[in-house]
C-alpha positions as CSV (number, residue, x, y, z in Angstrom):
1,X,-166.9,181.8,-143.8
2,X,-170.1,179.6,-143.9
3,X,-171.1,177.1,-146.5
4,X,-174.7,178.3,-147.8
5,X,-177.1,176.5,-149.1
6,X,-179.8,179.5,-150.4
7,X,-180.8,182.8,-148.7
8,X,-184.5,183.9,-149.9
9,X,-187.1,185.8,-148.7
10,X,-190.6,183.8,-147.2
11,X,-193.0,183.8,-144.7
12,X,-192.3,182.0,-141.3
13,X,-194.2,178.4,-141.8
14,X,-193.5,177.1,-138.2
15,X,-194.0,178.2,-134.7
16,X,-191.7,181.0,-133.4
17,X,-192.1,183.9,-130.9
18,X,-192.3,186.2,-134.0
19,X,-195.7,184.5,-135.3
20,X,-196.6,182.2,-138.2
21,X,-196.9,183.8,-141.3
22,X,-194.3,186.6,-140.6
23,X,-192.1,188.0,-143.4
24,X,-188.4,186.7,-143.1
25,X,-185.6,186.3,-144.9
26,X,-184.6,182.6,-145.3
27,X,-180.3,181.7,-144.5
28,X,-180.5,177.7,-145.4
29,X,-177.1,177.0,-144.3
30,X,-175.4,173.6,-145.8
31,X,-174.9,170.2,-144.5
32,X,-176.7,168.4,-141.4
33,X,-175.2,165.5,-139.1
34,X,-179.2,163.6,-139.1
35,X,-180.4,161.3,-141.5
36,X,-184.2,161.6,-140.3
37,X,-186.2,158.5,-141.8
38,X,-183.5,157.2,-143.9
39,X,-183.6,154.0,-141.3
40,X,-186.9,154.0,-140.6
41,X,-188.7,154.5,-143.5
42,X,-185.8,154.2,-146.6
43,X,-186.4,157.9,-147.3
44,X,-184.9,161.8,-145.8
45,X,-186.5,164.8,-144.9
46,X,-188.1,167.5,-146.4
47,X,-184.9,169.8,-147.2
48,X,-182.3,166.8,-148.7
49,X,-180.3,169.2,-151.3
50,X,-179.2,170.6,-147.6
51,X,-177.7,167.6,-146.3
52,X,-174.2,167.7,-147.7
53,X,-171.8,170.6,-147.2
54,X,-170.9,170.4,-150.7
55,X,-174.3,171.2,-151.8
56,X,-173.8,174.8,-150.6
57,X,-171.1,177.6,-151.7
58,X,-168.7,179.3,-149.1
59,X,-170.0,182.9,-148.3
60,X,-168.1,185.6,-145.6
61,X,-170.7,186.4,-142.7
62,X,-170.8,190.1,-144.1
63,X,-171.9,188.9,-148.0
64,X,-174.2,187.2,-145.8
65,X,-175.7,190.2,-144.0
66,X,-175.2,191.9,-147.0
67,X,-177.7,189.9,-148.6
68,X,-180.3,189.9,-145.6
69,X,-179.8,194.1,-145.4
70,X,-180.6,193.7,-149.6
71,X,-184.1,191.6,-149.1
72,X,-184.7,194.0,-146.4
73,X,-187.1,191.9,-144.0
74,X,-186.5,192.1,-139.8
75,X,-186.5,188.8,-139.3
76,X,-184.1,186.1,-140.1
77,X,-184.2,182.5,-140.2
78,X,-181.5,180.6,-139.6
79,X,-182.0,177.2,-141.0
80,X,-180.8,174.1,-142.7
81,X,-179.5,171.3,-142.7
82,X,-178.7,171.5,-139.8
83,X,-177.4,175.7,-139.1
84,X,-175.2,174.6,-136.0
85,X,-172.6,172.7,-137.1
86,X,-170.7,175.4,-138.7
87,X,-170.0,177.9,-136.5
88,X,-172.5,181.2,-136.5
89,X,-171.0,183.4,-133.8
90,X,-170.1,185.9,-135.9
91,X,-173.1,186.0,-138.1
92,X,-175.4,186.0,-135.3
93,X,-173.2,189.0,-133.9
94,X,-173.4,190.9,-137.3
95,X,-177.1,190.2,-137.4
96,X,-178.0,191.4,-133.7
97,X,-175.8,193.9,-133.8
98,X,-177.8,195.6,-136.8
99,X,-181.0,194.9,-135.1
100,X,-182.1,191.5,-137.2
101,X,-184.4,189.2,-134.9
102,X,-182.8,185.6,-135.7
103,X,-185.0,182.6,-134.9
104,X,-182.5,179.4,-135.1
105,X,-184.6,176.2,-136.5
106,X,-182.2,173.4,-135.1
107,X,-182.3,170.0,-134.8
108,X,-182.2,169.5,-131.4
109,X,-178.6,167.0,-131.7
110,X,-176.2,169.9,-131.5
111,X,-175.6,172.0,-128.3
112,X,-177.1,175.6,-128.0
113,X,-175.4,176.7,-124.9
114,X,-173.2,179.0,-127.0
115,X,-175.4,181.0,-129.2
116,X,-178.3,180.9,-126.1
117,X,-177.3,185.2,-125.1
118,X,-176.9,186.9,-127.7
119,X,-179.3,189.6,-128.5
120,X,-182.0,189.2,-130.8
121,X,-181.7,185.5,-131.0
122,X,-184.6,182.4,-130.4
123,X,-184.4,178.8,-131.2
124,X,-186.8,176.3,-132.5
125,X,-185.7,173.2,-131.1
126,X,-186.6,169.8,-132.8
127,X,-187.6,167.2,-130.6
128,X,-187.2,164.4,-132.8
129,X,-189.1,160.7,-131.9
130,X,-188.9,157.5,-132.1
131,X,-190.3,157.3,-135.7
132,X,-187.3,159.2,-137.3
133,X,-184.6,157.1,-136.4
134,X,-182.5,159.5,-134.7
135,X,-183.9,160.2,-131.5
136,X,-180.9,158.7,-129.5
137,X,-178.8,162.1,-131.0
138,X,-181.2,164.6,-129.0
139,X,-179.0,166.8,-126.4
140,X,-182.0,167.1,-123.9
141,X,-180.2,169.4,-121.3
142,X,-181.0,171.8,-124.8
143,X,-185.1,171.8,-123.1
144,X,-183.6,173.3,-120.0
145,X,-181.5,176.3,-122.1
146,X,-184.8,177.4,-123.6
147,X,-186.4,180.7,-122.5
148,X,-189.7,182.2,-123.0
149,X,-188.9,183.1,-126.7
150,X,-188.0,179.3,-127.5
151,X,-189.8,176.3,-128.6
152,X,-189.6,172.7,-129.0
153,X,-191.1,171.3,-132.3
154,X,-192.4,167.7,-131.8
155,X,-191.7,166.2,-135.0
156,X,-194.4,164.0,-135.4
157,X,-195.2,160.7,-137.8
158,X,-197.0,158.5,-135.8
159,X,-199.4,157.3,-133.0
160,X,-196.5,156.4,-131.2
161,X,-194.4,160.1,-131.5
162,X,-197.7,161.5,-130.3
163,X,-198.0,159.6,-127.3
164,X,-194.2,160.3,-126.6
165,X,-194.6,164.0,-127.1
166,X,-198.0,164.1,-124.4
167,X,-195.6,162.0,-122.2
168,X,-192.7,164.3,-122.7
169,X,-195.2,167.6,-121.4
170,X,-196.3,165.7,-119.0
171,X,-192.9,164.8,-117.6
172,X,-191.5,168.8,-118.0
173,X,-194.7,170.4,-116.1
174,X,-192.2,173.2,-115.8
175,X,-191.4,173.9,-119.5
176,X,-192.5,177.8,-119.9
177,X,-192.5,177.2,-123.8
178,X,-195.8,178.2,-125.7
């Protein structure tokens, strides 16, 4: 059972190994451990009604697919909140094993050593600066996880993120993200 926030159909807005601008089918799961900007600028991020847990309603992982077979689109986003503090083995097993491509759009603060080999599956991993107050709750050994089909998203506000995001490539010459 996961707590959902919406599942819609869109296009892909950010960078994944599937292309910008491809047709997927949205799974906005409910809740996120982040408050991005709430310290540093009194304000949250772009997807608030997905903060809480409470703000979503409890589906089974097979509604779930149900619902992505329904909108009929091959590739899934997994989103939030923050998808990864529920657990989505079994979703992600449902998913791959009826040939969705998932892309997971995480935060970057929770661990995806255990969702990193199953089929069908790529992260976007935040890399979240300076500027939006929570960069202390990055797990960097995520960078090292990442394959060819992953990316880190520099989340970017400032001067100052951008200089830490050259400085971060510059420091992991051996990335083999796009």
């Amino acid at each position: 059972m996961l707590v959902v926030n919406t599942i819609y159909p869109a296009f892909m807005g950010e960078v994944n190994c599937h292309g910008i601008g491809v047709p997927c089918t949205f799974v906005r799961l409910a809740g996120c451990n982040l408050r991005c900007y709430l310290k540093t600028k009194g304000t949250l991020c772009d997807t608030p009604e997905a903060l809480k847990r409470k703000g979503g309603h409890s589906m089974k992982e097979i509604e779930i697919l149900q619902e992505v077979q329904r909108l009929n689109r091959k590739v899934v986003c997994l989103t939030g909140g923050e998808p990864l503090i529920q657990d989505v083995s079994l979703l992600l097993k449902l998913l791959s094993y009826h040939a969705f491509c998932t892309v997971i759009e995480t935060n970057g603060s929770m661990n995806i050593d255990g969702y990193r080999y199953y089929k069908n599956v790529s992260f976007v991993v935040d890399y979240k600066s300076a500027s939006s107050g929570e960069k202390e709750k990055m797990i960097t050994k995520n960078w090292g996880l990442m394959d060819e089909d992953d990316y880190v998203k520099f989340v970017i506000d400032t001067l100052d993120d951008y200089v830490e995001a050259k400085m971060w490539m510059g420091e992991n010459p051996s990335y083999k993200g796009k």
